[in-house]
MDTraj code that builds the backbone (N, CA, C; nanometers):
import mdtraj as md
import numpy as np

residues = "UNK UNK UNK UNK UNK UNK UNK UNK UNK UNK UNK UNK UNK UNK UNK UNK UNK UNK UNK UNK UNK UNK UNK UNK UNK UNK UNK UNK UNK UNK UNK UNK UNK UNK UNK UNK UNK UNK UNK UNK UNK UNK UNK UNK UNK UNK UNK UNK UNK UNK UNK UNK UNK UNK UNK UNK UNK UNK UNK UNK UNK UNK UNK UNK UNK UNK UNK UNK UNK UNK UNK UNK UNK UNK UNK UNK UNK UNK UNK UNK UNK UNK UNK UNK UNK".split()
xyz = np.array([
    [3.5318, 0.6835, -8.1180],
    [3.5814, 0.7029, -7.9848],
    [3.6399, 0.8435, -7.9743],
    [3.6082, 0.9051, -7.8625],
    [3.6337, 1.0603, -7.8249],
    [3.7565, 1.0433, -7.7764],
    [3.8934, 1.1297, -7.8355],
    [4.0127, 1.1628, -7.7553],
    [4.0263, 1.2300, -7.6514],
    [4.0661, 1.2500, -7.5430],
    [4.1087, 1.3039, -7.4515],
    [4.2511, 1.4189, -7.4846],
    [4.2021, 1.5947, -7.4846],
    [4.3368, 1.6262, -7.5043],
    [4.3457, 1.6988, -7.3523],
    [4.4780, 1.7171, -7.3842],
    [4.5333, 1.8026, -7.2224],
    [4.5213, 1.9612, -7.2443],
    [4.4451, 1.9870, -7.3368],
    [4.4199, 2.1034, -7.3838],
    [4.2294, 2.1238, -7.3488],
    [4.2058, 2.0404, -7.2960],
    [4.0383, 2.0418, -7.2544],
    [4.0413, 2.0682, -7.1645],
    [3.8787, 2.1782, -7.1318],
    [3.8753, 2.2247, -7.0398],
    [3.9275, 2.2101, -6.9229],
    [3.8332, 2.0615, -6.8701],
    [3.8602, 1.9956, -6.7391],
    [3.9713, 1.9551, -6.7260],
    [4.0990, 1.9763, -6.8065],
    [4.1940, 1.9789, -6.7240],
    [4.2765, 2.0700, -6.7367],
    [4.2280, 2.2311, -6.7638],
    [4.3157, 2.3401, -6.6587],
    [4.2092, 2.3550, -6.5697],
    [4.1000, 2.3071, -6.5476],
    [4.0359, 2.3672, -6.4365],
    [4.0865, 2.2994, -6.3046],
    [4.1208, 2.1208, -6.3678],
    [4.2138, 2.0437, -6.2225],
    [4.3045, 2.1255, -6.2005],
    [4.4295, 2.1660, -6.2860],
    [4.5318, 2.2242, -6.2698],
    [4.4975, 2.3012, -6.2151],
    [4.4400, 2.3922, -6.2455],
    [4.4194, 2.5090, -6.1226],
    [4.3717, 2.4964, -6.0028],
    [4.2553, 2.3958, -5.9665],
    [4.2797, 2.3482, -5.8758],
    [4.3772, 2.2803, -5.7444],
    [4.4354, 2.1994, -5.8247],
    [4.6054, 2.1700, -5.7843],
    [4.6977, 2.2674, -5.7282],
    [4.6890, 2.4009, -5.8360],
    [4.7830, 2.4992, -5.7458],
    [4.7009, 2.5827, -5.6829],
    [4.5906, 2.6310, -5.6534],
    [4.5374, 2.6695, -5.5550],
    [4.5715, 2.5903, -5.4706],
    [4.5892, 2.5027, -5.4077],
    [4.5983, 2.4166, -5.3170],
    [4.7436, 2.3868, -5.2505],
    [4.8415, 2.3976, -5.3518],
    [4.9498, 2.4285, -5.3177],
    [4.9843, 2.5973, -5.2956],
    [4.9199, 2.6894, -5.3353],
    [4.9617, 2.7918, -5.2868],
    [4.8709, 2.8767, -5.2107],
    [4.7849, 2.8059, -5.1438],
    [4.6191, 2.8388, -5.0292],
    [4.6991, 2.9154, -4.9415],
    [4.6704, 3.0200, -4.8892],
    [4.6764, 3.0649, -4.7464],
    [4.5883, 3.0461, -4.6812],
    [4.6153, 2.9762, -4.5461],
    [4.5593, 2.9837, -4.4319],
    [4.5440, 3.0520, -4.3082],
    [4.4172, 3.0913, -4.2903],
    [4.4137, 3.1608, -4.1552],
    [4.3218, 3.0763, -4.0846],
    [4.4487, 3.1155, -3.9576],
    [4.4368, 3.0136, -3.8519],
    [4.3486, 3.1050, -3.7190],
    [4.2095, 3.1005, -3.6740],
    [4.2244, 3.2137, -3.5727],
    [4.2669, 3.1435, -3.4121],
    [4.3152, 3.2265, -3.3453],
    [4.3397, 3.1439, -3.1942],
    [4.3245, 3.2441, -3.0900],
    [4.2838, 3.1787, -2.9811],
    [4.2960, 3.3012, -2.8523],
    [4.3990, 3.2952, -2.7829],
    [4.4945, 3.2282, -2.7604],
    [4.5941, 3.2217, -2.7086],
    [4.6914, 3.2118, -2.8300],
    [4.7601, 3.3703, -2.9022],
    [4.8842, 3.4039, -2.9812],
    [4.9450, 3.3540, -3.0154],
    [5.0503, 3.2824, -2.8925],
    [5.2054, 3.2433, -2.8788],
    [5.2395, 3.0878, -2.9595],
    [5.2418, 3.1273, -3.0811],
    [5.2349, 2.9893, -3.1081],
    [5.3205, 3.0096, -3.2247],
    [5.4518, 2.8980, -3.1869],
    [5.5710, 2.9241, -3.2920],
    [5.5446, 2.7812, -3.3916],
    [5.6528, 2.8764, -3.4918],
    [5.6969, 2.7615, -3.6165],
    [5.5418, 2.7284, -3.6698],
    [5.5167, 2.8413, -3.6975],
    [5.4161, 2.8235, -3.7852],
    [5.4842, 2.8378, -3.9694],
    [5.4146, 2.7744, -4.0545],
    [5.3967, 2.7371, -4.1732],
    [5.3834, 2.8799, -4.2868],
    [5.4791, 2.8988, -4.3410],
    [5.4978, 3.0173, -4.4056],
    [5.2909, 3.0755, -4.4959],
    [5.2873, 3.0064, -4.5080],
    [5.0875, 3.0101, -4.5730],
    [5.0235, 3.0165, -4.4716],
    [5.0486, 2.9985, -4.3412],
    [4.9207, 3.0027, -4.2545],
    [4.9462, 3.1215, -4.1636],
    [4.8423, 3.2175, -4.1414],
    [4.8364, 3.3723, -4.1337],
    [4.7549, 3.3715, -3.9698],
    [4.8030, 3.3513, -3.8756],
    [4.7687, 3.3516, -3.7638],
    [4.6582, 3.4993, -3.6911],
    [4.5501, 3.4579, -3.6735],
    [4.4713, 3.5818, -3.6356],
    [4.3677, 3.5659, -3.5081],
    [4.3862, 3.7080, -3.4279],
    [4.3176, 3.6535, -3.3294],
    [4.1899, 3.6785, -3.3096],
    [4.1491, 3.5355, -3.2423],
    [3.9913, 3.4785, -3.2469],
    [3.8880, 3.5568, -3.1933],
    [3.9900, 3.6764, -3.0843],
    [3.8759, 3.7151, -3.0079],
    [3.7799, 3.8494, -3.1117],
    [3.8472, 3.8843, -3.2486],
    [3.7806, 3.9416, -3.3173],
    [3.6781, 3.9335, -3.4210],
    [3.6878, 3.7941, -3.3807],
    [3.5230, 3.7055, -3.4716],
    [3.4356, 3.7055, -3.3420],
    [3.4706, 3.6210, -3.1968],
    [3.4410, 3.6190, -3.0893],
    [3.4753, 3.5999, -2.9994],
    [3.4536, 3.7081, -2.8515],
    [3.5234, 3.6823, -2.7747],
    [3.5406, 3.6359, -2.6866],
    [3.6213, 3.6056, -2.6529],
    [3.6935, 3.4586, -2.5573],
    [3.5977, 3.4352, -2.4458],
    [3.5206, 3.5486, -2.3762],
    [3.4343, 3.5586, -2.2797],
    [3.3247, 3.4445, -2.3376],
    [3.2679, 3.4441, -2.4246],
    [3.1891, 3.4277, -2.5203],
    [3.1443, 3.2564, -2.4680],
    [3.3153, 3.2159, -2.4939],
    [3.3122, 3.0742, -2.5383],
    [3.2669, 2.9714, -2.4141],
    [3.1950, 2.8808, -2.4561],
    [3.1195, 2.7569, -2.4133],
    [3.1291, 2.6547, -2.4220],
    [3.0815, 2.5345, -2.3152],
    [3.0859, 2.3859, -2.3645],
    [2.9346, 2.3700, -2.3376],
    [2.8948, 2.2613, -2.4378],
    [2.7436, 2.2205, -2.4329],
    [2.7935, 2.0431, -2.4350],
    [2.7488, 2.0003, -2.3041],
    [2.7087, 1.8896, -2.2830],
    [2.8703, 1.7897, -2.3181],
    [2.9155, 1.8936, -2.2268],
    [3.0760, 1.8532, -2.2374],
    [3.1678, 1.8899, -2.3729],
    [3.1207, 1.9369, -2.4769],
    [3.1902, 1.9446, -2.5864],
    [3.1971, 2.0969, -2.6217],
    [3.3008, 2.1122, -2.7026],
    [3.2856, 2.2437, -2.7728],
    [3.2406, 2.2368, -2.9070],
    [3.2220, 2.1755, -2.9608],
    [3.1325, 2.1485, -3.0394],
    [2.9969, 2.2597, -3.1181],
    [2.9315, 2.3033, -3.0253],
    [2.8108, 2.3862, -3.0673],
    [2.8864, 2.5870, -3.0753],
    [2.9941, 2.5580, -2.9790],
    [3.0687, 2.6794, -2.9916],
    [3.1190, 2.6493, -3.1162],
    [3.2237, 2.6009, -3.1604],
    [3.2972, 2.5585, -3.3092],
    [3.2067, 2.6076, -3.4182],
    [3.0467, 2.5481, -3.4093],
    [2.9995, 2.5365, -3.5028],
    [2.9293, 2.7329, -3.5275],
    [2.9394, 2.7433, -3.3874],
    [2.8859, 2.9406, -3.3994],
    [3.0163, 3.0019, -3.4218],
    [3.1370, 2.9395, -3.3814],
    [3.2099, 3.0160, -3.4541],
    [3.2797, 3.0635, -3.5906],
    [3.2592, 2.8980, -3.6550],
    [3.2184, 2.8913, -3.8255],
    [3.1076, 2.9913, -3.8935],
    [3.0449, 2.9980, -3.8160],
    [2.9130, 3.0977, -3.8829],
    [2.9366, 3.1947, -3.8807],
    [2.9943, 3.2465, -3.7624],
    [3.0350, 3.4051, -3.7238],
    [3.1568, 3.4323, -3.8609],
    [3.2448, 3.3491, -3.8403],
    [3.3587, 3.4001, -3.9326],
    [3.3222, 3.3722, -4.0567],
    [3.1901, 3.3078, -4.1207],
    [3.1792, 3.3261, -4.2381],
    [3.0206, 3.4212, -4.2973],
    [2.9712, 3.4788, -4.2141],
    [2.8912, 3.5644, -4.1916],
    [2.9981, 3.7466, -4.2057],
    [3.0921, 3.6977, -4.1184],
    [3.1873, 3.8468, -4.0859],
    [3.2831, 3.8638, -4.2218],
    [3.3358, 3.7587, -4.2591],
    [3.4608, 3.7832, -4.3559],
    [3.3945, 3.6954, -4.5147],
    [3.3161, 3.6023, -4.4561],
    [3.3384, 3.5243, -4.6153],
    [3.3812, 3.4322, -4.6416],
    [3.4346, 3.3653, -4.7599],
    [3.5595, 3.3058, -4.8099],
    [3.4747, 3.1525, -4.7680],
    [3.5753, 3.0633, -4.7820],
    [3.5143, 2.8869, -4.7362],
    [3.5958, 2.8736, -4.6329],
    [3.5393, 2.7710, -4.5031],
    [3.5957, 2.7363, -4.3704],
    [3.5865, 2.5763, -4.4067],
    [3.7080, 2.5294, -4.3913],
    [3.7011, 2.4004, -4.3489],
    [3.7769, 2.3424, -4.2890],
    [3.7214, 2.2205, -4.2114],
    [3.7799, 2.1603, -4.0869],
    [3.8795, 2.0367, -4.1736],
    [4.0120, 2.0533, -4.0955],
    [4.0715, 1.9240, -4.1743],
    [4.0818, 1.8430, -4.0323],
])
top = md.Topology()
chain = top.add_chain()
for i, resn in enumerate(residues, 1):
    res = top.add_residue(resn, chain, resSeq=i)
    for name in ("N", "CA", "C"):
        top.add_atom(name, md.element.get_by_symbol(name[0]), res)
traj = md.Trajectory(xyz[None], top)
């Protein structure tokens, strides 16, 4: 039978996982600024420089198909991983 040590790989790679996660910054983009008591990690930026506000659309009542061009745009423009919580 194989031991398990806490010295194996897979688990500093959780650990590091773990604190990435506790110490993630977030950027948040928005078109409308004014938005208090925000969360010391989350880095407020505005949207209209991925796309602009003129831009934005509803398809078939939803924003939805905008959301999804604007995921693309900001990870086409900057990079990094987008995800929706």
């Amino acid at each position: 039978m194989e031991t398990v040590s806490f010295l194996d790989f897979d688990f500093f790679r959780f650990l590091f996982f773990l604190l990435s996660l506790l110490f993630a910054l977030i950027i948040l983009y928005l078109y409308d600024l004014d938005l208090k008591n925000v969360p010391p990690n989350v880095i407020i930026k505005n949207a209209n420089d991925i796309l602009n506000k003129n831009e934005l659309f509803i398809n078939n009542g939803s924003y939805a198909t905008f959301s999804d061009l604007f995921r693309y745009k900001v990870l086409s423009t900057i990079g990094g991983i987008y995800v929706d919580l």
